[in-house]
PAVORO-79152 format. One record per residue: residue number from 1; residue in three letters; y, z, x of N, C-alpha, C, CB in turn. Coordinates in pm, 1 decimal. Glycine has a CB too. Example, Ala and Ser with C-alpha at 12.3 -4.5 7.8 and 13.67 -1.06 7.14 Angstrom:
BEGIN
[1; "ALA"; [-569.0; 780.0; 1319.0]; [-450.0; 780.0; 1230.0]; [-330.0; 780.0; 1320.0]; [-447.3; 904.6; 1130.8]]
[2; "SER"; [-225.0; 708.0; 1285.0]; [-106.0; 714.0; 1367.0]; [3.0; 787.0; 1290.0]; [-59.8; 572.5; 1408.4]]
This chain:
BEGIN
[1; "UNK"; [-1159.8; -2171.4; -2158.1]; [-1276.1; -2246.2; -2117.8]; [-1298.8; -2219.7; -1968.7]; [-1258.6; -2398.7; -2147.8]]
[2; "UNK"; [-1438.4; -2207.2; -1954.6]; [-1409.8; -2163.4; -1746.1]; [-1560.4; -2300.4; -1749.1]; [-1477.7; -1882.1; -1641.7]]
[3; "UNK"; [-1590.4; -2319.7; -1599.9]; [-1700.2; -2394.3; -1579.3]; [-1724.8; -2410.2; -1447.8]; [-1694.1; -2509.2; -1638.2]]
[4; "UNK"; [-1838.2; -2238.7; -1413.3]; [-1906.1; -2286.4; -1324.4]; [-2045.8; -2354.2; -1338.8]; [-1908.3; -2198.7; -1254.0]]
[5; "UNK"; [-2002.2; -2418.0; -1175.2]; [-2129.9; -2435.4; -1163.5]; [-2162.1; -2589.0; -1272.0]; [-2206.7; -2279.3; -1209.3]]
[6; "UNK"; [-2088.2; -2623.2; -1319.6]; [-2042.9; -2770.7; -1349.7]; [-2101.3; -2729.4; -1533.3]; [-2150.5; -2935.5; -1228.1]]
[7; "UNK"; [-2142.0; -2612.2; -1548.9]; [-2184.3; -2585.0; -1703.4]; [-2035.0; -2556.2; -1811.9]; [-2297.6; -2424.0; -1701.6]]
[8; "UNK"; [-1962.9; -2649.3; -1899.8]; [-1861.2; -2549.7; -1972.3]; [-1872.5; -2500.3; -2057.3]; [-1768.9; -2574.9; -2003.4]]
[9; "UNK"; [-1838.6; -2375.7; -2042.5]; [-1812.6; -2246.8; -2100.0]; [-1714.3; -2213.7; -2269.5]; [-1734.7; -2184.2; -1972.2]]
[10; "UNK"; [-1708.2; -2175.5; -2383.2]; [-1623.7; -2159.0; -2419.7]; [-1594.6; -2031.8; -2472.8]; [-1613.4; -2238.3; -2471.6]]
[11; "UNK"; [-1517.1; -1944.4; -2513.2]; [-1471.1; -1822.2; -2574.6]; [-1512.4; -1834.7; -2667.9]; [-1351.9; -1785.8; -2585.1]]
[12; "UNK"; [-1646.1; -1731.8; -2726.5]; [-1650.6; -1733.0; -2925.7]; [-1670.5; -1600.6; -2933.9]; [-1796.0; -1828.2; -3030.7]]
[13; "UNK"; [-1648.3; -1500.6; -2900.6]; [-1608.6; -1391.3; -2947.9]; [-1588.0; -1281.0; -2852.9]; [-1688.0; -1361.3; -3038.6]]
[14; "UNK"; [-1500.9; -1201.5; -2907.1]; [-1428.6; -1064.3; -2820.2]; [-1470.4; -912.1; -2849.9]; [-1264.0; -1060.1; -2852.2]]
[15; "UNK"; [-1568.3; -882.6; -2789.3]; [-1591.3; -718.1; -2843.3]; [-1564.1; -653.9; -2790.0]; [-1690.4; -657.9; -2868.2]]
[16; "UNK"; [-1462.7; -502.1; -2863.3]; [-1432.3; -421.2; -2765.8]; [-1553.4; -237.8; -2778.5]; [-1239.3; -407.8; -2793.2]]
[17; "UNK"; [-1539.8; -191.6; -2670.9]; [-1648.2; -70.3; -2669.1]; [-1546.7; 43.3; -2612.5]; [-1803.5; -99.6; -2555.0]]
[18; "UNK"; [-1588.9; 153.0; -2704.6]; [-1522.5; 267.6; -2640.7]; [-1602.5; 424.0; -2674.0]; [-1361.0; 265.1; -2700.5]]
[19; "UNK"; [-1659.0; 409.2; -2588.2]; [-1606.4; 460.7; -2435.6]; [-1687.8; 275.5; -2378.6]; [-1714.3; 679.9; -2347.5]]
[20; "UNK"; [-1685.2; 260.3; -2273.1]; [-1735.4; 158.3; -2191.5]; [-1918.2; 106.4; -2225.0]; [-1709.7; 225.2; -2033.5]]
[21; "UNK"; [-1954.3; 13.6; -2230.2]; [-2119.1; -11.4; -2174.3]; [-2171.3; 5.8; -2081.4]; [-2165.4; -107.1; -2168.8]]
[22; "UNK"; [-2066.7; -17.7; -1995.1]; [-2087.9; -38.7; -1846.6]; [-2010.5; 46.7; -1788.2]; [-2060.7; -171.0; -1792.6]]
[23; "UNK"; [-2057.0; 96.5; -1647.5]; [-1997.0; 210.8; -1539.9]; [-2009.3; 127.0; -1433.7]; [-2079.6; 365.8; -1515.2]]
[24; "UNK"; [-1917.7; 159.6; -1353.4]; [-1890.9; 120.4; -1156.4]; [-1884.3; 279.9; -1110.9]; [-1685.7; 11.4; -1095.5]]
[25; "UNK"; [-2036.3; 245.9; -1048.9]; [-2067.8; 359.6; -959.0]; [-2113.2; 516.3; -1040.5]; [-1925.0; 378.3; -865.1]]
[26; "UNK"; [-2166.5; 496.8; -1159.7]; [-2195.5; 610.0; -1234.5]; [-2080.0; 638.4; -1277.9]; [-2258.0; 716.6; -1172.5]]
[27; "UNK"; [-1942.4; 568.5; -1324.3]; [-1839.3; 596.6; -1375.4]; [-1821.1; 547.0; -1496.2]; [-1756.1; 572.1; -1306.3]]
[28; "UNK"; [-1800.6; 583.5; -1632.0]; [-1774.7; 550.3; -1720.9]; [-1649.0; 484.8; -1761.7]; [-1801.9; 625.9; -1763.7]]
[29; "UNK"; [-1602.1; 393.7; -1838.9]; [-1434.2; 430.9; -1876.8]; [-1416.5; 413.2; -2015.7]; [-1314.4; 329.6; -1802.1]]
[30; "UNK"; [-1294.3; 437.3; -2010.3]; [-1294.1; 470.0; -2169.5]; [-1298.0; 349.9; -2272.0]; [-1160.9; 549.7; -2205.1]]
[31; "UNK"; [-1255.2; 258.3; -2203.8]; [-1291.5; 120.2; -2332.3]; [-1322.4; -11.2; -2230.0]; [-1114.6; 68.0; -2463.5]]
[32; "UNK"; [-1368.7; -89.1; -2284.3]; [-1447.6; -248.0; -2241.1]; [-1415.4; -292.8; -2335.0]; [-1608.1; -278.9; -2216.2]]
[33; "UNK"; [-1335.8; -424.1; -2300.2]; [-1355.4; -556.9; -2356.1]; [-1435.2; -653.6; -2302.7]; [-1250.5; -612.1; -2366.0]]
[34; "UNK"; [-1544.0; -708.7; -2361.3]; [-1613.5; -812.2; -2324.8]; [-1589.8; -964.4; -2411.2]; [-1750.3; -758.6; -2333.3]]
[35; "UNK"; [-1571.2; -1048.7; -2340.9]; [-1569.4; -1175.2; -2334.4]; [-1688.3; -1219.7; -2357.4]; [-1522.9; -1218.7; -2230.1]]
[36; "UNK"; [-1735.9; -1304.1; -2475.1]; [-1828.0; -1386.2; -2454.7]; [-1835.4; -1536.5; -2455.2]; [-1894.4; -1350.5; -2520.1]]
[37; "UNK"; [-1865.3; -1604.5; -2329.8]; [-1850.0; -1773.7; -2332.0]; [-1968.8; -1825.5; -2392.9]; [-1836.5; -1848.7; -2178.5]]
[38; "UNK"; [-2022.2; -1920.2; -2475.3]; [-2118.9; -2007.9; -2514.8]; [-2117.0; -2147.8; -2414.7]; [-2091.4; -2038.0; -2671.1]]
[39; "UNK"; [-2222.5; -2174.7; -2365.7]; [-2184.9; -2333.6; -2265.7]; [-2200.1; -2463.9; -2428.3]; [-2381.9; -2380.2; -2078.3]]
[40; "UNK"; [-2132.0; -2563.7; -2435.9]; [-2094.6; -2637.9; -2450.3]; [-2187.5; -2777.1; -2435.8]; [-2005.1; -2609.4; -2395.7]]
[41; "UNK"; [-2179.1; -2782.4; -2271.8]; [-2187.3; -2871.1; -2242.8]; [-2347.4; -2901.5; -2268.0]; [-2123.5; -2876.9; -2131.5]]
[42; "UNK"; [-2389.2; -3068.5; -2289.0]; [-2530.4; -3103.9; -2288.2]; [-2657.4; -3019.1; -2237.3]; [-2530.9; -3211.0; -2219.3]]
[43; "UNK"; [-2738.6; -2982.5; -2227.2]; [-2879.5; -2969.5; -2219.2]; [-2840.7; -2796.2; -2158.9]; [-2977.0; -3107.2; -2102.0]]
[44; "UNK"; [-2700.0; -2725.2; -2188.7]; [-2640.4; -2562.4; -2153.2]; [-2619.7; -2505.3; -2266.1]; [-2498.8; -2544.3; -2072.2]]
[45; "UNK"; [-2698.6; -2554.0; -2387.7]; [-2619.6; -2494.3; -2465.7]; [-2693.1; -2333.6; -2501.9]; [-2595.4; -2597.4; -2589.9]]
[46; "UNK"; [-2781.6; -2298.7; -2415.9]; [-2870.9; -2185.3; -2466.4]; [-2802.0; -2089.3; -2341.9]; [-3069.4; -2217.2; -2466.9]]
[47; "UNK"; [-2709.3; -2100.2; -2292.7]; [-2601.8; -2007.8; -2163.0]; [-2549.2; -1956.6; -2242.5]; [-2487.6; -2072.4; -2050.2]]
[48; "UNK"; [-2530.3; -1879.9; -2158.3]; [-2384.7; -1793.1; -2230.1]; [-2343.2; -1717.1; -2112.2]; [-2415.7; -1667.5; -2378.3]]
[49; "UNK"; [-2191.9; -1648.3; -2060.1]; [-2133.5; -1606.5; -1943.0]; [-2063.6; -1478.3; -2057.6]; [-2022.7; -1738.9; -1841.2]]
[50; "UNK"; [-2049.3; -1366.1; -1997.2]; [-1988.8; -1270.4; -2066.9]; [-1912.6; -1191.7; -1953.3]; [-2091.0; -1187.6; -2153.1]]
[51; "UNK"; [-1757.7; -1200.1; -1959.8]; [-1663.9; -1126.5; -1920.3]; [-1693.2; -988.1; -1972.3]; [-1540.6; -1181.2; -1957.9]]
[52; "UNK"; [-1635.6; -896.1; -1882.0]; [-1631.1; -748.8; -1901.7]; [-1506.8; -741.9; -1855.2]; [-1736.5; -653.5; -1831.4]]
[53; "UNK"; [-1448.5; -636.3; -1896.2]; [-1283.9; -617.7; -1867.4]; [-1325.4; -474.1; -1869.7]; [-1143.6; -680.0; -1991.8]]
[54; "UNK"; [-1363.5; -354.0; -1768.1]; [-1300.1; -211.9; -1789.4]; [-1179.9; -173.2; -1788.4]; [-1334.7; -136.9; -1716.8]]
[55; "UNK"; [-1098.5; -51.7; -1894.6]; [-977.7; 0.1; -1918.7]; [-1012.1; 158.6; -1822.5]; [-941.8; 6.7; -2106.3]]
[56; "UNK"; [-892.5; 148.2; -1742.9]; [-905.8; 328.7; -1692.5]; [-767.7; 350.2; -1775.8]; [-894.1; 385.4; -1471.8]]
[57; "UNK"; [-738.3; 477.8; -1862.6]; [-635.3; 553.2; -1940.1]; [-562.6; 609.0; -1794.6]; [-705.1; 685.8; -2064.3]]
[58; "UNK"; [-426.0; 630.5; -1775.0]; [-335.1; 690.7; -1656.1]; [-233.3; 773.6; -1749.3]; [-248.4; 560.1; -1546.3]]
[59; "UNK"; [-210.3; 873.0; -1739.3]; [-98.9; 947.2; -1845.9]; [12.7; 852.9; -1784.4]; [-64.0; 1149.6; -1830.3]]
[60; "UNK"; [89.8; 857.3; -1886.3]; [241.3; 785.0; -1816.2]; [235.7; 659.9; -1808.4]; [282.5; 820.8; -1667.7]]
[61; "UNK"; [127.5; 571.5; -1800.9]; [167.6; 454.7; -1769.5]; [91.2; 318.1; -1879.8]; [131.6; 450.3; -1608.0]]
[62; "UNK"; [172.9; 241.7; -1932.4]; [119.5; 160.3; -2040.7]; [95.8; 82.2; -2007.4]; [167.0; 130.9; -2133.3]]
[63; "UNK"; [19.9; -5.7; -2081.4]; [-107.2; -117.2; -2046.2]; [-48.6; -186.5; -2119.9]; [-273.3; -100.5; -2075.6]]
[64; "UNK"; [-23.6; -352.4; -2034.9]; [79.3; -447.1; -2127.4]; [1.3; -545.8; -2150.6]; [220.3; -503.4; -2065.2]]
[65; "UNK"; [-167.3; -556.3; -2116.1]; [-259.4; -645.2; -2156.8]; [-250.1; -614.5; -2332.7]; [-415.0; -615.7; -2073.2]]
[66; "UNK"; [-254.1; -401.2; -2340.0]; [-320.9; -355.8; -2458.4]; [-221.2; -402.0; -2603.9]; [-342.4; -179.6; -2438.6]]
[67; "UNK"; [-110.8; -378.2; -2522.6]; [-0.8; -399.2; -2622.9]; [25.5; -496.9; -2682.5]; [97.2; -381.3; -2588.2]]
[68; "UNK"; [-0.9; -593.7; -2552.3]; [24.5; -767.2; -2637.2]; [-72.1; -782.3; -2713.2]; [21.8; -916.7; -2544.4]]
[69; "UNK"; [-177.2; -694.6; -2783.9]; [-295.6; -758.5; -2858.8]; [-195.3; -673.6; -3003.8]; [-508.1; -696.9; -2801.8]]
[70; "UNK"; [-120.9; -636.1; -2996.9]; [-63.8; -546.3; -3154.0]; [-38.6; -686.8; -3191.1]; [102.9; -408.6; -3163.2]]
């Protein structure tokens, strides 16, 4: 649950994209997870806040966000 701005927020669904939706700086990456919050609270309920999470791939080195989702 997050709440700015005094609106709360809740988690109702997780999509992941690969290659990315989104680029930083004309950069692509290879997968996005996006977060989507719904507001909750009274007269917010037509909000919504959406996390983006970009993944950069590194040879050699494992991702212990990726793993804990097995």
């Amino acid at each position: 649950m997050v709440n700015p701005q005094g609106v709360t927020y809740e988690a109702q669904e997780v999509t992941i994209h690969t290659p990315s939706n989104h680029t930083i700086l004309g950069k692509r990456y290879p997968m996005e997870v996006q977060i989507v919050h719904k507001a909750t609270s009274q007269g917010d309920i037509t909000k919504k806040a959406i996390l983006s999470i970009l993944f950069e791939r590194k040879a050699g080195v494992e991702n212990n966000f990726i793993k804990a989702l097995n």
